[in-house]
N, C-alpha and C positions, 0 to 999 in steps of 0.2 A: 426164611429167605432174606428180612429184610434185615435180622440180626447177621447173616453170612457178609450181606454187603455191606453192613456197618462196619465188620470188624476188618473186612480188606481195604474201605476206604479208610480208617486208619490206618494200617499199614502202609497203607501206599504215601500216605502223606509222611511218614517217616522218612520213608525212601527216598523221597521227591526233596526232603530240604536237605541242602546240602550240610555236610559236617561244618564244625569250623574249620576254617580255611587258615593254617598256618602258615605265616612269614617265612618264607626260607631264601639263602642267598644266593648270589647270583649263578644261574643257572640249573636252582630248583635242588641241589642236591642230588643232581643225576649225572650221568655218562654220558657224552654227547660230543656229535661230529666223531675224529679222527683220533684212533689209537694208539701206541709204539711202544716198543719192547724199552723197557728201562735196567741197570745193574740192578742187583739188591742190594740194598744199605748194607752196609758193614755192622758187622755187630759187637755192641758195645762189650765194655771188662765186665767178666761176670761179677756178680754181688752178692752177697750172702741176703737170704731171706731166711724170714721167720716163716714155720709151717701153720698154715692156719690152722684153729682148733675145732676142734668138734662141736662146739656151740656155734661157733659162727655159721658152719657147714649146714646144720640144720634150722638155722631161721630163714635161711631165701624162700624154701619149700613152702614153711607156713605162710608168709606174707603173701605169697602166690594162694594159696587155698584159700587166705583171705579176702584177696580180693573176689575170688570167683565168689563166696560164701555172702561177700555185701553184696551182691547184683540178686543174687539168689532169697538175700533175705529182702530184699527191698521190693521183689515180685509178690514176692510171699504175703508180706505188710501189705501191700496192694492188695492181694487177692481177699485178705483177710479185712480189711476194712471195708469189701466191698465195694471199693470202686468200679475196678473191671467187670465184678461180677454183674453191677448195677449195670453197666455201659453194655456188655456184650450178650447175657445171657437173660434180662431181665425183663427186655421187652421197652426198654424207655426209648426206643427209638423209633416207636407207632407215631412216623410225620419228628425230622430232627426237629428238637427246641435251641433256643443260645444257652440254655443250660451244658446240653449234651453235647455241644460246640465247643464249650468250656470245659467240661470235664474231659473230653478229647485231647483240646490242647494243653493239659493238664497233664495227661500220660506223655505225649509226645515229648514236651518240655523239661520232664525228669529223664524219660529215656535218653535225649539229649544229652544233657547234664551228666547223665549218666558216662555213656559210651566216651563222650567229649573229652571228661576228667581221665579214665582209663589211656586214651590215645595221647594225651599230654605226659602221665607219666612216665608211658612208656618210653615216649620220644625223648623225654629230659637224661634217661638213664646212660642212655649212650649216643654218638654221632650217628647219625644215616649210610649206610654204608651200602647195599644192593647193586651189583656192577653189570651193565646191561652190555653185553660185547657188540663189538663194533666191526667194521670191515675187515679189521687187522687180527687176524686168528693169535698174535702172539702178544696180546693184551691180555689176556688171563698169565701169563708169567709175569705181566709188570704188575698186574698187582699185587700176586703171593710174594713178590720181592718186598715192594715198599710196605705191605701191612706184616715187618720184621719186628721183633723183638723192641724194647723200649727202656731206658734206660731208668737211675734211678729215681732223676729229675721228672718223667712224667712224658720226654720230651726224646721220638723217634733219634733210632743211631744216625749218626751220618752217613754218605755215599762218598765213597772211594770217589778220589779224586779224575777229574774229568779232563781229557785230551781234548782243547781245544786253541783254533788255528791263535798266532799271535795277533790278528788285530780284535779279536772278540776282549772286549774285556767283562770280564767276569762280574767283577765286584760292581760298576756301573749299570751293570743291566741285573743286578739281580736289585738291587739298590730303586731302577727305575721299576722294576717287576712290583715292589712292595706297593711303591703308591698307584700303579695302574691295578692293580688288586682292590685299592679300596675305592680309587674311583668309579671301578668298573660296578662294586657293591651300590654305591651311589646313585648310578647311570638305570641300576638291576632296580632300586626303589620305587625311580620318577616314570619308570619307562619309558627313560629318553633311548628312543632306537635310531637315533642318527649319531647319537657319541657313542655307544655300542658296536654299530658297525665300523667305527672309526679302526676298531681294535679286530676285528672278528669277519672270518671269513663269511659270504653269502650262504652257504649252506646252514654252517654251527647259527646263523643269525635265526635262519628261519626256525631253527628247531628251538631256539630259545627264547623266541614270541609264542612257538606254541606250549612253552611250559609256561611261560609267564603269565597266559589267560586263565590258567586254573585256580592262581593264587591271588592275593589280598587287593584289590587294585591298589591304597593305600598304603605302606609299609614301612617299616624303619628296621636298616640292618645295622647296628652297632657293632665294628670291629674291634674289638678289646684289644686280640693277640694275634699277630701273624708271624711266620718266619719264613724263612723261603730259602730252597737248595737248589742249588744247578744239577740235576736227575741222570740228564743224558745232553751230548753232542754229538749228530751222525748226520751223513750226508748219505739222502735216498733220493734215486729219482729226479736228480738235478734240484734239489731243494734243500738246504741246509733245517733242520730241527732240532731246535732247542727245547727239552722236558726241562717242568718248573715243578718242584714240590714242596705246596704250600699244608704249611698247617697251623693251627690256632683256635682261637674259642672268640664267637661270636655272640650276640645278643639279637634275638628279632624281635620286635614289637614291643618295648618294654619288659619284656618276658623276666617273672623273676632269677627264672634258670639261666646259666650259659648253657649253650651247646656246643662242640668242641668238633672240629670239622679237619678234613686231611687228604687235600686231592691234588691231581696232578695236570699242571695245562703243555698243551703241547703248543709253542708255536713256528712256524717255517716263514724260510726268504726264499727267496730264489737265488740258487747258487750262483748262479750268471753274474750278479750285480755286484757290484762291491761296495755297495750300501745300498739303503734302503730299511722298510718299516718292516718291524715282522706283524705277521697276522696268525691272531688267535683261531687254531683249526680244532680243536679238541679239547674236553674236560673230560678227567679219567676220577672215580669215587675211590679213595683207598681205603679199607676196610681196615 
């Protein structure tokens, strides 16, 4: 009995420490607030490619069975040198010692080490991409649109050119889009929520303190590369919206890796006015 309960309060102490907590930018890498239908990029001049070969096809396979095979062999090693076997099945836990405190957080701290390293590389291999749908049922066509084809440069097609009234100007506002992009990344670090909301409607605010409690309190988001497209121009609902589609490769946390990120913000005015601020109502993930 008292080896059953030895071995689930290890467990549970697994369970109870959190992973580590990766940096991510502003708005966590998710889908949030308000969604809108956007064109699909136009797509680029085709290009001749090279067909890949049959070696290359057959190494992702094994690297994967690799990896499964280190966790498996590292159990193994374990079981084999008797650690676990000492810990769970041996009886040393007649009254715990700080040995078996030690030897506990021993296993915890490889398991750790373990899972940790797997979930980094994962995440280094590709963007975060997961699109959580929103009010707006026709948010799943804006993102089969924007996650189009990609051209030879590394760097999504363009979007067909966009109707918009003559006083919008384009190139100024995508221009001031760039650097409210990074200072908003900034603002995403300090968790300053008063320059945040400066940008961003009461609702997308609230939903963006609560993804913000999950992550680093501490943080650094290094933007390397951004660009940014004008997506969409449409008047709903007495509200002018403008889609923004940004993409680029960012750095969190010193992190050796970049990560390479490609989402879509939406923001609206109120048609009424003929000037005024727009407010940030939505972030869309483009896959």
């Amino acid at each position: 009995m008292k080896q059953l309960f030895t071995l689930l309060f290890a467990f549970c102490l697994v369970a109870a420490i959190p992973h580590q907590a990766e940096a991510k930018r502003f708005g966590g890498g998710f889908s949030l607030g308000k969604s809108y239908s956007m064109p699909k990029k136009a797509a680029p001049a085709p290009t001749k490619q090279v067909a890949p070969s049959q070696t290359g096809s057959k190494t992702a396979p094994t690297s994967t069975a690799g990896g499964k095979a280190g966790m498996g062999g590292l159990m193994g090693g374990l079981l084999a040198g008797g650690i676990l076997g000492a810990l769970f099945f041996g009886g040393a836990f007649e009254g715990i010692q700080l040995m078996d405190m030690l030897l506990i957080g021993l296993v915890i701290f490889m398991l750790f080490k373990l899972f940790g390293s797997q979930r980094r590389a994962a995440y280094a291999g590709a963007s975060q991409g997961g699109y959580a749908p929103n009010e707006v049922p026709m948010a799943r066509n804006a993102e089969q649109g924007l996650g189009g084809a990609s051209n030879a440069s590394g760097m999504s097609a363009t979007f067909a050119k966009i109707d918009t009234p003559e006083w919008f100007d384009e190139d100024a506002f995508l221009a001031g889009a760039k650097d409210h992009f990074k200072n908003l990344q900034s603002a995403w670090d300090r968790q300053d929520w008063q320059e945040i909301s400066s940008y961003t409607s009461p609702e997308l605010l609230q939903s963006l303190k609560t993804n913000r409690m999950v992550l680093p309190e501490n943080q650094v988001t290094e933007v390397l590369s951004v660009d940014v497209e004008l997506a969409n121009f449409q008047t709903l609902l007495g509200e002018h919206i403008v889609s923004l589609y940004f993409e680029g490769e960012i750095r969190e946390n010193g992190s050796a890796t970049t990560t390479p990120f490609a989402e879509a913000w939406h923001l609206s005015r109120d048609a009424d006015l003929d000037s005024g601020n727009w407010t940030l109502v939505g972030i869309e993930q483009v896959s």
